[in-house]
N, C-alpha and C positions, 0 to 999 in steps of 0.2 A: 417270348414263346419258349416253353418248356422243350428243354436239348431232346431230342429223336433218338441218338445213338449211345445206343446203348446207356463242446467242451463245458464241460462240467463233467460231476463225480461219475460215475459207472458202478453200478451193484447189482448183480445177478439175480432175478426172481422176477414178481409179480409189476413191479416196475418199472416203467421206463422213464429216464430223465426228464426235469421239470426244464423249462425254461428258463430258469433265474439267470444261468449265468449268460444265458442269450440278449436276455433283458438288460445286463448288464454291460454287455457291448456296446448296446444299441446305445443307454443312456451315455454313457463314457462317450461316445459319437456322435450325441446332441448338444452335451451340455460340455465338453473339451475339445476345443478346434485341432483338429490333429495337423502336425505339417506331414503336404501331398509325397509322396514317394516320387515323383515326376512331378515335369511341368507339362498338366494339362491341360490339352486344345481344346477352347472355349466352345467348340461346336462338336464334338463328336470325333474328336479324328484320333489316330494311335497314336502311342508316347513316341515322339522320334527319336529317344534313346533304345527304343527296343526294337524298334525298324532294323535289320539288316539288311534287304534288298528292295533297292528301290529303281523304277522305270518308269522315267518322267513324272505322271501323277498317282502310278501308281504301285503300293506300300506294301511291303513282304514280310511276315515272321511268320518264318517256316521252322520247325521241330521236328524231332527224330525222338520218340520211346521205344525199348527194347523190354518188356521186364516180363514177369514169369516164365526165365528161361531158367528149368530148374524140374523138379518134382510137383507131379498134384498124385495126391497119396488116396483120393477117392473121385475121379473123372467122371462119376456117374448119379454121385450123390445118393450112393446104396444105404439101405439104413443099416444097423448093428448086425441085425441077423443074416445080411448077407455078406458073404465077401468084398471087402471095396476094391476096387480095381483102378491101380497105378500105373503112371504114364509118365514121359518126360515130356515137357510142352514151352512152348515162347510164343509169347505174342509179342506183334509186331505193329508197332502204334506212330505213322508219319500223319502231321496235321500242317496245314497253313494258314494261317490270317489273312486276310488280302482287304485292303483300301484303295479306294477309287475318289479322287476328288473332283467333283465335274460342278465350276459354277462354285455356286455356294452350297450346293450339297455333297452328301459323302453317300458313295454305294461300298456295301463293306459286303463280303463275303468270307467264306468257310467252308473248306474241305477238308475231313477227317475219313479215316482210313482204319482198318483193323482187323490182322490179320494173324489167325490163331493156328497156330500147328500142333498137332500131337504126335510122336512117333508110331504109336502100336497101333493106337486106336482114328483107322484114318476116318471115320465116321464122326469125329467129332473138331474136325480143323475147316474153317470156314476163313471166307473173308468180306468182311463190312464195311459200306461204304456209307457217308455221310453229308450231306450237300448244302449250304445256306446263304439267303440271298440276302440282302435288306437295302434301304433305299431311306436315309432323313434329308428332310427340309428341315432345316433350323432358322427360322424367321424370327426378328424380335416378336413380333406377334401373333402368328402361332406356327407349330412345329408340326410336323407330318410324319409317319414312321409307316413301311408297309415291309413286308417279309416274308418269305417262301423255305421252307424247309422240307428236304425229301431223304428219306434213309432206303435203305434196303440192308436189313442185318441178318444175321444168324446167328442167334446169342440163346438164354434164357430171362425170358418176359418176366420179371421179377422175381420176387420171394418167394413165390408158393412151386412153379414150373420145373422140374428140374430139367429137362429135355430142353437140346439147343435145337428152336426149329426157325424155321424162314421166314420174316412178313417182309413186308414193304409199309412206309409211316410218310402221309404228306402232307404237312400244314401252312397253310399262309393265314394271315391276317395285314392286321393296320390299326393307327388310330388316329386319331388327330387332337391335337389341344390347341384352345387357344386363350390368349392369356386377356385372365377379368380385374386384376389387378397388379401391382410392379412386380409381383415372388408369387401370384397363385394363377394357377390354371386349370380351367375343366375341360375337358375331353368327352370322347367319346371312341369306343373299341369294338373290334369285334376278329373272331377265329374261327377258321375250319379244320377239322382234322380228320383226316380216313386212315385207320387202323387195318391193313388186306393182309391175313396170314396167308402160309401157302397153303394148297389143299394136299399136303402131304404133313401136312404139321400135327402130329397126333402125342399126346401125353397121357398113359393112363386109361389106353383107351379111346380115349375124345379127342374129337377130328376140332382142333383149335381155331381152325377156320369156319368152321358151321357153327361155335361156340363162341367164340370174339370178336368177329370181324363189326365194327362197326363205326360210324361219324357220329364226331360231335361237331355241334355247332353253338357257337356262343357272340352274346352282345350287352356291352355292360358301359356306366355310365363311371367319370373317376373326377374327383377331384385333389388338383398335387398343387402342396405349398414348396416352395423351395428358400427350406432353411437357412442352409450355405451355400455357397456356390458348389459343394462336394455331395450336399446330404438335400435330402426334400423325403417329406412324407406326404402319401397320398391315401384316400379314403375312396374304398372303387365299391360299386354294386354292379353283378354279374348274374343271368340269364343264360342258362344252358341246358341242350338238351341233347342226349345221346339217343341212335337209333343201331339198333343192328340187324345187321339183313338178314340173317338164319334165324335167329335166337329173340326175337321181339319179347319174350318174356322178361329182360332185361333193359328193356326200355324204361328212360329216364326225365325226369327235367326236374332242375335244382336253381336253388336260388341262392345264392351267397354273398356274403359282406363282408369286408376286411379291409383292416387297414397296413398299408407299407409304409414300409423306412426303407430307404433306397440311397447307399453310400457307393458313389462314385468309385470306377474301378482305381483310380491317382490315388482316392486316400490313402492314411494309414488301414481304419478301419474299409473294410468295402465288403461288397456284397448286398444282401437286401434279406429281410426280415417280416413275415404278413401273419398274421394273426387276424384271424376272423370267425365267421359262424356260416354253413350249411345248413339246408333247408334238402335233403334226398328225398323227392317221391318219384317211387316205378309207377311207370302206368297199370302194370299189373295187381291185381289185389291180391294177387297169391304172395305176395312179396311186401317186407317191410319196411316202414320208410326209416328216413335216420333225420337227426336233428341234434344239432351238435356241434362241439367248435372243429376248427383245422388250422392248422398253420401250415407255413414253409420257409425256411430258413436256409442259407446259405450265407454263412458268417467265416472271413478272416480276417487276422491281426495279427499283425506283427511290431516286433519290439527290437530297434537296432540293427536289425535285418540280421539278428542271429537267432532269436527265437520267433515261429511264428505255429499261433493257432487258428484251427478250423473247425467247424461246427455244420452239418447240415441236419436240418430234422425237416421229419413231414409229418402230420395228421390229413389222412381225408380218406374219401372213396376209392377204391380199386375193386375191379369185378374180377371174379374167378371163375376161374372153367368149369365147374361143380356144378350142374343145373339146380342140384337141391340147397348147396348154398351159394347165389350167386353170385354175392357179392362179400367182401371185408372191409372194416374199418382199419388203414394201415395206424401205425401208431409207432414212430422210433427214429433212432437219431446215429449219426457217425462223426466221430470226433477224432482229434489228430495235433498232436503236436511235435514240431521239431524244433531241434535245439542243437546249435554250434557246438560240440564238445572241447576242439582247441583246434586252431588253423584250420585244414581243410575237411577235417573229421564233423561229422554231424551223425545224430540217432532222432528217430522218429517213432514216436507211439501213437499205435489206433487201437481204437474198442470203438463196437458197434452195439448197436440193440435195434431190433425190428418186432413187434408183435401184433398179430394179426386176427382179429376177433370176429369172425364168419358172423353173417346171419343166416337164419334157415328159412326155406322157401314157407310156408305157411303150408301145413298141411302135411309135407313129405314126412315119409319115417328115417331117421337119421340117426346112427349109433350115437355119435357124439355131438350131441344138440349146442349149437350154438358154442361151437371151442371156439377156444385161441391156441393159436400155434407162436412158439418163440425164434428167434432165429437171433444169434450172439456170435459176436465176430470180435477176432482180437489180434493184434500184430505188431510186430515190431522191428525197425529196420535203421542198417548204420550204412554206412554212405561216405565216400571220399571223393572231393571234388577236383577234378584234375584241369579244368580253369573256370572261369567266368560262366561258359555255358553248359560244360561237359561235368556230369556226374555218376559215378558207379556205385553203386547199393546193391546190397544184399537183404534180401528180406525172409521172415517167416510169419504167418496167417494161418491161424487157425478159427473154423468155423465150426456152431453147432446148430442142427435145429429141434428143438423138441415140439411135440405134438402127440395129443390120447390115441392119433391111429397109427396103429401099427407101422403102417410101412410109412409112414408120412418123416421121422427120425432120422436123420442123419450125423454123420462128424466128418469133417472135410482138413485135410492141411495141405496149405504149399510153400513152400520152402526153395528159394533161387536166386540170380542176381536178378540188375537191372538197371539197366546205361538212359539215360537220358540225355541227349544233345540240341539245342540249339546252335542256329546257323548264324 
């Protein structure tokens, strides 16, 4: 279930990063056994090296982030022709893991926290919570997974929003597989999810609650071979359809195919990697459908545990607040590497790319018919680690967005430290 809360080259323009070097994790991952980073538990359970608090059966890793405590040099995301408006701010980021072993299954949970301050501008400091349940059976012959996630944030709902306003996000689903031969299994899944802004949540104008609010629901059929004990690829087809309670004009149902790579959190390599195809049709005729690939990627590797790279990209659907364009095709990627300098010194580089290519409602009049807007993110940050768990970082971030309307432009910097502690 997709979180609720909240590498390759980079070159500025039309765009966005290919795959290749993703692909080339993936293969380095298939065809090179990596040795696991841990020894891990054959059934789902945490690394008992990373466990620090434990009560009876059940497993703690608990964290402390402290970072953008520092400067935001444009808090509003004003575009060129207006003044930007600086502020000194910290967020405030405690998370815990939590494992439960009961039997031969595992209930693992997650609570995440996040809490944003601003000095001047107290209209803009909020705090986020984040909540997740899950429940596997892990049977030799079939495995059961079921899961509940509930947020309540106050952030900005992606790339396009700039206003931090309030929803609430609740999903559970499940699946079940069961095994048709020694390394393959098919399954079967399914997800709900309700998207409730507040009804004070306005951007632009547009009351984001009368304009977003809505459930999807989805049920889709999979089948996973299990490569290694670390790596299995799976082939899923998915059934879904979105409804929203103000705004029906935006009503949907899709049909998608992809396949994953799916590397074990122990490996060297981990993370998971889907590459597939979309099928978008609105029920509405005013509205165009799409047909197309997507992926989503969430790739890291690390090398000696002094250099380690990160890769996330997406392609798919994302709807917009804009009744005349409703929806974007998102298209982009963030990448990140860090690298030991000497003892306890480390530096980290990011660059980002997002580009987001509107369709128009059919019919409407629209100055800029069918744009794309860019949005390029770049950073860099050094860091001294003062032991095992505890690290201090300094970082600066600069962001930009362009885009043919006018006030849609912006340039953003934040520049500050940033403590990271595990318990």
């Amino acid at each position: 279930m997709t979180s609720i809360l909240y590498g390759r080259s980079w070159r500025p323009g039309k765009h966005v990063m290919r795959p290749s070097c993703c692909l080339l994790l993936i293969v380095i991952g298939l065809v090179y056994p990596a040795p696991v980073r841990a020894q891990a538990p054959a059934d789902g359970g945490p690394d008992p090296a990373a466990v620090r608090v434990r009560l009876g059966p059940l497993a703690m890793i608990p964290t402390m982030g402290l970072s953008n405590l520092g400067v935001d040099k444009n808090v509003f995301n004003d575009p060129p022709g207006k003044q930007p408006r600086e502020d000194f701010t910290a967020t405030l980021t405690p998370k815990t893991d939590l494992w439960l072993h009961v039997g031969g299954t595992w209930v693992t949970a997650a609570i995440n926290e996040q809490i944003t301050w601003y000095q001047k501008y107290a209209s803009e400091r909020s705090a986020s919570n984040a909540y997740s349940v899950g429940w596997k059976l892990p049977l030799t012959w079939l495995i059961v997974n079921t899961n509940v996630a509930y947020a309540k944030v106050r952030d900005r709902p992606g790339f396009e929003v700039d206003a931090r306003v309030s929803r609430k996000d609740l999903a559970y689903g499940g699946s079940v597989e069961g095994r048709i031969m020694s390394k393959t299994f098919f399954g079967v899944r399914g997800e709900r999810r309700k998207v409730d802004f507040d009804q004070a949540a306005l951007f632009l104008d547009v009351n984001l609650h009368d304009e977003l609010n809505h459930v999807t629901t989805s049920s889709g059929l999979l089948l996973r071979h299990q490569i290694t004990s670390l790596t299995s690829i799976s082939v899923n087809a998915t059934r879904s359809e979105d409804r929203f309670e103000f705004s029906p004009l935006r009503d949907s149902v899709s049909t998608m195919l992809g396949t994953t790579v799916t590397f074990d959190p122990f490996a060297l390599i981990h993370g998971s990697a889907t590459f597939g195809f979309r099928d978008f049709e609105p029920r509405s005729s005013r509205l165009p459908s799409f047909k197309g690939s997507t992926m989503a990627i969430d790739l890291s590797f690390s090398i000696y545990e002094t250099t380690r790279f990160g890769v996330h990209a997406v392609r798919d659907i994302e709807y917009s607040y804009d009744v005349n364009q409703p929806y974007y095709v998102l298209t982009g990627f963030d990448a990140s590497i860090a690298q030991q300098i000497f003892g306890p010194f480390d530096t980290v580089l990011r660059v980002g790319e997002q580009r987001l290519a509107y369709r128009d409602r059919i019919g409407a009049t629209i100055n800029a018919s069918n744009r794309t807007d860019a949005v390029h993110s770049k950073g860099l940050g050094v860091g001294y680690h003062l032991g095992k768990e505890l690290r201090l970082g300094f970082n600066l971030d600069t962001i930009h967005r362009t885009s043919v309307v006018v006030s849609r432009p912006y340039e953003g910097l934040k520049f500050g430290t940033a403590l990271t502690y595990g318990f």
